[in-house]
Every structure is written in structure tokens, then in C-alpha cells.
C-alpha positions in Angstrom: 69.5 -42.3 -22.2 72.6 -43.7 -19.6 74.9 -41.0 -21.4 72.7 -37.9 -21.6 71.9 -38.7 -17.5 75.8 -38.9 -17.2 76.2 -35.9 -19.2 73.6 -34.0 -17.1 75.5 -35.5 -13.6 78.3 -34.0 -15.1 77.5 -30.8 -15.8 75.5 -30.2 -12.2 78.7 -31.6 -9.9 80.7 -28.8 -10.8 77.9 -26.8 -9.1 77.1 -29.2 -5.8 80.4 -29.1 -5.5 80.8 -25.1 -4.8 76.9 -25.3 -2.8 76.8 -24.6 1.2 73.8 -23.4 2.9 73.4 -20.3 4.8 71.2 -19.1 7.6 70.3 -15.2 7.7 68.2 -13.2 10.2 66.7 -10.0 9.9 64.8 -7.6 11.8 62.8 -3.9 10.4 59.5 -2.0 10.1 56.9 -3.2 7.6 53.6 -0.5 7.0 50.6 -2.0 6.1 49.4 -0.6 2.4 46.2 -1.6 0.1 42.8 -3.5 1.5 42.4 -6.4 3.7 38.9 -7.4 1.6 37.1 -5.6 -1.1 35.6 -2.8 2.4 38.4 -2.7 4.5 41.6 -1.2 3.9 44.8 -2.7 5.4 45.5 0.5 7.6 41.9 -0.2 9.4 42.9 -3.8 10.0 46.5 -3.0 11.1 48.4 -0.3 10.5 52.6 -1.8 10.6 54.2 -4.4 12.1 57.9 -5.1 13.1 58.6 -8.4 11.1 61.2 -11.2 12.8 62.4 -13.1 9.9 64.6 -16.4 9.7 66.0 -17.4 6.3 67.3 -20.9 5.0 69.4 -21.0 1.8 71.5 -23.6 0.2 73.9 -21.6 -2.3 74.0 -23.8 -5.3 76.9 -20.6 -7.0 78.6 -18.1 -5.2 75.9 -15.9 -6.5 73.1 -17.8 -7.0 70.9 -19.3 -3.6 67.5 -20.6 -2.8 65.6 -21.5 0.2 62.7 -20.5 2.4 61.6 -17.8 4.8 59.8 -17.9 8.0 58.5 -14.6 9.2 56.8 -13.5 12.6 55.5 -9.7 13.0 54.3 -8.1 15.9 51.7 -5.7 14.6 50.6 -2.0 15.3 46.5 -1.6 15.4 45.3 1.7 14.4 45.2 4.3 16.9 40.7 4.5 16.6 41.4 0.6 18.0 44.2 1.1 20.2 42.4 3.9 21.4 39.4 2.4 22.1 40.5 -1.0 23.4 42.4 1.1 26.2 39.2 3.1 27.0 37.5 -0.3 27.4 40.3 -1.9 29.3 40.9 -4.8 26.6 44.1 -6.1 25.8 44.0 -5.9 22.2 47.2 -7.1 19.7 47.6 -8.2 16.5 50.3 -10.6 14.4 51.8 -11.7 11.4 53.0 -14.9 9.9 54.4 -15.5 6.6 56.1 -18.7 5.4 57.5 -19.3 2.3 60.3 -20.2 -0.8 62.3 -17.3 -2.1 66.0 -17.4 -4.3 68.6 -14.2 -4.2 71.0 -13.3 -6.7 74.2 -11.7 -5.3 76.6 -9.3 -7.3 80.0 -11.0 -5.8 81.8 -9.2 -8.4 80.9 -5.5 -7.7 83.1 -5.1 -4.5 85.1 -8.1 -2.2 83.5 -5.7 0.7 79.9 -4.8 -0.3 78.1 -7.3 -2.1 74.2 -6.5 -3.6 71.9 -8.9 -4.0 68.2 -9.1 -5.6 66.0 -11.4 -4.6 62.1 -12.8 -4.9 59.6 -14.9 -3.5 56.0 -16.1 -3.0 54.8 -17.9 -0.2 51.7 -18.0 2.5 50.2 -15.5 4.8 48.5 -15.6 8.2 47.1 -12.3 10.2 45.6 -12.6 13.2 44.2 -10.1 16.0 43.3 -10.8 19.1 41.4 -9.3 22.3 42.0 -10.4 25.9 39.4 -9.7 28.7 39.6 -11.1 32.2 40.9 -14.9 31.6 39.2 -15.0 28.4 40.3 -14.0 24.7 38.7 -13.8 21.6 41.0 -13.8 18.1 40.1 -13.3 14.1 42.3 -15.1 11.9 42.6 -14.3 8.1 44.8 -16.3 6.0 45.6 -16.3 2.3 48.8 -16.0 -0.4 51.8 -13.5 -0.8 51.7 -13.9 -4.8 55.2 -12.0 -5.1 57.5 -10.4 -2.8 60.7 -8.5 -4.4 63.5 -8.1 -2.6 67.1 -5.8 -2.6 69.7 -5.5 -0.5 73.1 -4.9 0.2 75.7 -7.5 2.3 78.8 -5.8 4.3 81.1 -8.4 4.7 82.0 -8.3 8.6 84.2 -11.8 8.5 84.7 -14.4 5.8 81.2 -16.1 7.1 79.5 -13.2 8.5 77.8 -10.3 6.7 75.2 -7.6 7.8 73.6 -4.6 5.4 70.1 -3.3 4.9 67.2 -4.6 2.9 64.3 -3.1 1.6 61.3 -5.5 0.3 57.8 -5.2 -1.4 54.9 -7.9 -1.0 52.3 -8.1 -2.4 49.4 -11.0 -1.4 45.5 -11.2 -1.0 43.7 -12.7 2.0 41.3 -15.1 0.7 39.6 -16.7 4.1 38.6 -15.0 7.6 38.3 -18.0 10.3 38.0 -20.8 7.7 35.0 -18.8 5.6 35.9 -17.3 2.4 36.0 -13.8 1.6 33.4 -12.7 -1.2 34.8 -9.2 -1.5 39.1 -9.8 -1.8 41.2 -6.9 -2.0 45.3 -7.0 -2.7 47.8 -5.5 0.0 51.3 -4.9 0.0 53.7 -4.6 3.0 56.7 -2.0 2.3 59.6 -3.6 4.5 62.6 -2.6 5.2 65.3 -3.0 7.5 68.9 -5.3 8.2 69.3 -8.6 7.9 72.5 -10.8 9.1 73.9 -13.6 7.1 76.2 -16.3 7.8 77.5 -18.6 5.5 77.9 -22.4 6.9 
């Protein structure tokens, strides 16, 4: 047992030797697509949002990394609602969050300039909507899972540590609670995002 736990320390220092972690940001447009619940579809509930993201990675290869995401999006109602919270002179909004593990491959030998990466994820998914009136405010909170997002992307290496290129990413997930009750009737969505994201290596 003492040798095979040796022989396993062995073969992982190679690796944690080569690891470092590395922080990325990125910033795009995410339209809504699918239902919110078995009645409503996602584009009635909100439309798009523009999704904030922060990512944490510890690279345990040059190409291989894995780490979490934490994601804020400032959402777009449909017009009918913007339309008609305006008319009443309600300030309506609606947000995002999504929180989760993910791990990206990177193709470090296709160019020493442009590097591609793949990636994928699953994590946890909170949508809320809220109206303001006077000094009051009422909000709806549905929560649930993001079963899978895939990811793609390509890095433009700007310095040594510091690399910027686009990304494009599908989600897919399924809201499963509205304000703590469960939803009978669940329907799957999908957010198509897509964007840039910055990336510097620690």
C-alpha cells in the first residue's frame, strides 16, 4: 500500500509542479431560448441579458485547467413588459446569477499566438425580476440547475500572462422552484452567449 501511494505521489508531482492558477473575466450578450416552466417560454420571462462573468482556474497542465465561475447578468424584459411597466410608471428590471465548476482544455500547440480552448461546465442558476414603486418593491425569484454549459473559445496572447479573444457558450439548465415552491410544470432553457473574455495567468 506505502509503495503504490508513493508511486501515485510520484506520478502527480510532475504535474503540481507545472500547476498555477489563473483569473479570467469576461463580458457579452446572452439571448434567452426554451421555457421558463412547462407555460411560459423564456422570451416572456426575459428576453437577453448581458452576463459579467469572473473565472477561477488552477492549471494542473499547460493545457489542462479547472475551477469555477461566477456570473451576474443584467437582463432585458420583453418589450409587452417593458412597455407596460413604463405606461404604469414602475421600475421594472430583471437579473441573472449563475455559479458554478467548469474545466477548459487549451490547444497550446496549434499556434504560440492564438491558442483555442474547449471547455464545459454545470453549476446553479438564480433569476430574479423585480418591480419598484414609490419606496416599495416587490421581486420573483426562480432558482434551479444549469445541467451542462459547453464552451469554445479562442485566447490572443497579448503578453506572456495576459490573453484576450472571443468565446461563444451554450447552457442549458431547468428552473425547478419559484420563491421556495416547486414548479409542477418544468421546462428546459438554454442561454446562447457569446462574447470576450480576458485571462491572466498568475
Amino acid at each position: 500500500m506505502r509503495k503504490l501511494l508513493m508511486i501515485a505521489a510520484l506520478a502527480i508531482l510532475p504535474l503540481t509542479a507545472q500547476a498555477q492558477f489563473t483569473l479570467g473575466a469576461r463580458v457579452g450578450y446572452a439571448p434567452a431560448m426554451g421555457d421558463a416552466d412547462g407555460s411560459v417560454s423564456m422570451s416572456d420571462y426575459v428576453k437577453s441579458q448581458i452576463p459579467l462573468q469572473l473565472d477561477l482556474m488552477y492549471r494542473v497542465t499547460p493545457e489542462v485547467a479547472v475551477g469555477g465561475y461566477l456570473s451576474y447578468g443584467f437582463g432585458q424584459l420583453p418589450s409587452d413588459q417593458a412597455d407596460a411597466c413604463d405606461a404604469a410608471g414602475l421600475d421594472c428590471s430583471a437579473t441573472n446569477l449563475r455559479l458554478g465548476v467548469q474545466a477548459t482544455y487549451a490547444f497550446t500547440k496549434v499556434s504560440p499566438q492564438f491558442v483555442p480552448w474547449l471547455g464545459a461546465g454545470l453549476g446553479l442558476e438564480w433569476a430574479s425580476q423585480e418591480v419598484s414603486f414609490g419606496g416599495g418593491s416587490a421581486t420573483q425569484d426562480v432558482t434551479g440547475f444549469e445541467f451542462l454549459n459547453l464552451q469554445v473559445g479562442g485566447d490572443y496572447k497579448v503578453s506572456d500572462q495576459f490573453s484576450v479573444g472571443p468565446y461563444f457558450m451554450m447552457s442549458l439548465g431547468q428552473y425547478s422552484s419559484v420563491e421556495g415552491n416547486d414548479i409542477t410544470e418544468k421546462g428546459m432553457h438554454e442561454w446562447l452567449n457569446f462574447g470576450l473574455r480576458g485571462k491572466f495567468d498568475l
